[in-house]
N, C-alpha and C positions, 0 to 999 in steps of 0.2 A: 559551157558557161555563156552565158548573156552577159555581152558589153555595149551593145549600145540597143533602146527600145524606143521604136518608132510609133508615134501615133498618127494614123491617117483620117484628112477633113478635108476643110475648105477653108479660107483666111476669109474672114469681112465676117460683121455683125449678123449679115443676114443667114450667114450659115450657123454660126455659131450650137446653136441649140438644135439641129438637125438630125437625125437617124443616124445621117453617112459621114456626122463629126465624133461619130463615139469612141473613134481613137484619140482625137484630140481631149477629148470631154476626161476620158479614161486620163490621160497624161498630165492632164492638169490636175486632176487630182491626186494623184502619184508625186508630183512636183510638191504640192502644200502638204502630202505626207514626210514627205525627205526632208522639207525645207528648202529644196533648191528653188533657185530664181530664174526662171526664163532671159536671155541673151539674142538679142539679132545677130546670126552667126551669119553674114553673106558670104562667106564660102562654100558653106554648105545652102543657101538657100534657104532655111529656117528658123524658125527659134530655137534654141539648143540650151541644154542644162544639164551639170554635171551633181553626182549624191551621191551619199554611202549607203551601200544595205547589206547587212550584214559583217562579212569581212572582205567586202569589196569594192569595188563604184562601179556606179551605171551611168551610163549618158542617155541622154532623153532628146528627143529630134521630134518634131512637128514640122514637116515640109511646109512651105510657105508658095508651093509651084501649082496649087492646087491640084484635085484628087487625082485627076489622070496623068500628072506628072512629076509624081511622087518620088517615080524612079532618079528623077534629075537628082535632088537631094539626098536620096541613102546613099545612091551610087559615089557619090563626092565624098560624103561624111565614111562611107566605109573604105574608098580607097586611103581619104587622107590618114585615117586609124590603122590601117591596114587591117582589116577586119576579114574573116570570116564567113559566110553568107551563114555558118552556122549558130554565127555569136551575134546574131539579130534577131532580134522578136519585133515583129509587125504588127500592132494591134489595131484591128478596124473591125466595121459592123459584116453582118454577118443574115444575111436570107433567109437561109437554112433554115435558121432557129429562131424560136418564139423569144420572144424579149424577155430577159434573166437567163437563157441560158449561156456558159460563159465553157468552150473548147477548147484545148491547144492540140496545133499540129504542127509538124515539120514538111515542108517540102510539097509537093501537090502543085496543082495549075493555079489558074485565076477564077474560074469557074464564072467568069465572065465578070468581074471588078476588076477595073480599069486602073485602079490603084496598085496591084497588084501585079495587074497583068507588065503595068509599068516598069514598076520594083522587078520583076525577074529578066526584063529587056538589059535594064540599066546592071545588075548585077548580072547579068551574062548564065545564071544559078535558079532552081528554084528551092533550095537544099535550105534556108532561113523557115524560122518557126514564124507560127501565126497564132495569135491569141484573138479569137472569134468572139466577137460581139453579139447575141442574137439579137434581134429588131424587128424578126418576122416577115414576112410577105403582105403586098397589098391588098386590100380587098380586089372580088374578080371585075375589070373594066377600070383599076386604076394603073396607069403608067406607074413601070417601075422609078422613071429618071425621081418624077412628081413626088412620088411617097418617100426615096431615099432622102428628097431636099427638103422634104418638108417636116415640122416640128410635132413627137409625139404626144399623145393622151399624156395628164399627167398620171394616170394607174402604168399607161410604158415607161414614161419616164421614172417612173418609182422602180421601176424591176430592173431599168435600166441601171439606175443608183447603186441597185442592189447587186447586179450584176457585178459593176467596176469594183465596191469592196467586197466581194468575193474573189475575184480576180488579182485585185492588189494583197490578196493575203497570201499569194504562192510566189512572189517578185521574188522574194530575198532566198526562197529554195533557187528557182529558174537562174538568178544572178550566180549562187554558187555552183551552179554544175545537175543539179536533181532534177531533170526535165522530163526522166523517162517516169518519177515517180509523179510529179504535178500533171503527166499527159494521162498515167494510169487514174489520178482522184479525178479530173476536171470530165473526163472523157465518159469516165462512170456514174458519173451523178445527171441523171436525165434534168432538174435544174436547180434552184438553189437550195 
């Protein structure tokens, strides 16, 4: 079961619409599905918001410590829950994959995202699921940092779009417990 789903960015205007905010971007959309309301939670460091899906609740968390210090925030929000590492879903962008494809995994490194790599310092675990964003790789001679912070085409942004409500249409399995069957649909469909 998923109880609390984290989406990982950057805080300020200027991130806002950026490749490496498509967990936040993801989350906020999730939020105006549920109806829930975003909260400045400074104990945990983020915005935080509480929703029903299905016959459950989910908590929703946007670290506010920015991307490389993500870990600050889950690790507080999941101690004070006493959570799980495996009743957390992490959702952020994703390299790998061409924009619209949309992955879950459990457990795995950081494969060199900093937000991540953060999140399993701070949880001591690397045993929390991941919901993958794809977003693609740079053209060849463009800095990775540059292309993660900067704002996609709008034909990426469109698949991007696409990507989150395909994604948000497996929350309320993921919330009750079916993760092995959303990792067997998501993982099998090369993209949308």
């Amino acid at each position: 079961m998923i109880k609390l789903i984290v989406g990982l960015g950057n805080p300020g205007r200027q991130y806002e619409k950026t490749r490496h905010n498509a967990g936040f971007l993801f989350l906020d959309a999730l939020a105006t599905e549920l109806g829930c309301a975003w909260a400045n939670e400074s104990r945990f460091q983020g915005l935080f918001a509480e929703g029903s899906v299905a016959s459950g609740k989910v908590m929703l968390l946007k670290p506010d410590t920015f991307m490389n210090r993500s870990g600050l925030s889950v690790g507080k929000a999941a101690r004070y829950y006493k959570l799980l590492p495996e009743e957390i879903l992490v959702v952020h962008d994703e390299l790998d994959f061409n924009p619209g494809v949309v992955k879950l995994k459990k457990e795995g490194g950081h494969a060199g995202h900093n937000g991540l790599r953060d999140i399993i310092a701070h949880l001591g675990s690397k045993d929390f699921y991941r919901l993958r964003l794809g977003i693609g790789r740079p053209p060849p001679g463009k800095v990775v940092a540059d292309f993660v912070l900067s704002t996609p085409s709008k034909p990426e942004f469109e698949l991007l779009t696409e990507a989150f409500d395909y994604g948000r249409s497996f929350v309320a399995q993921m919330v009750v417990g079916d993760l092995a069957a959303v990792m067997n649909k998501l993982n099998t469909a090369s993209a949308l």
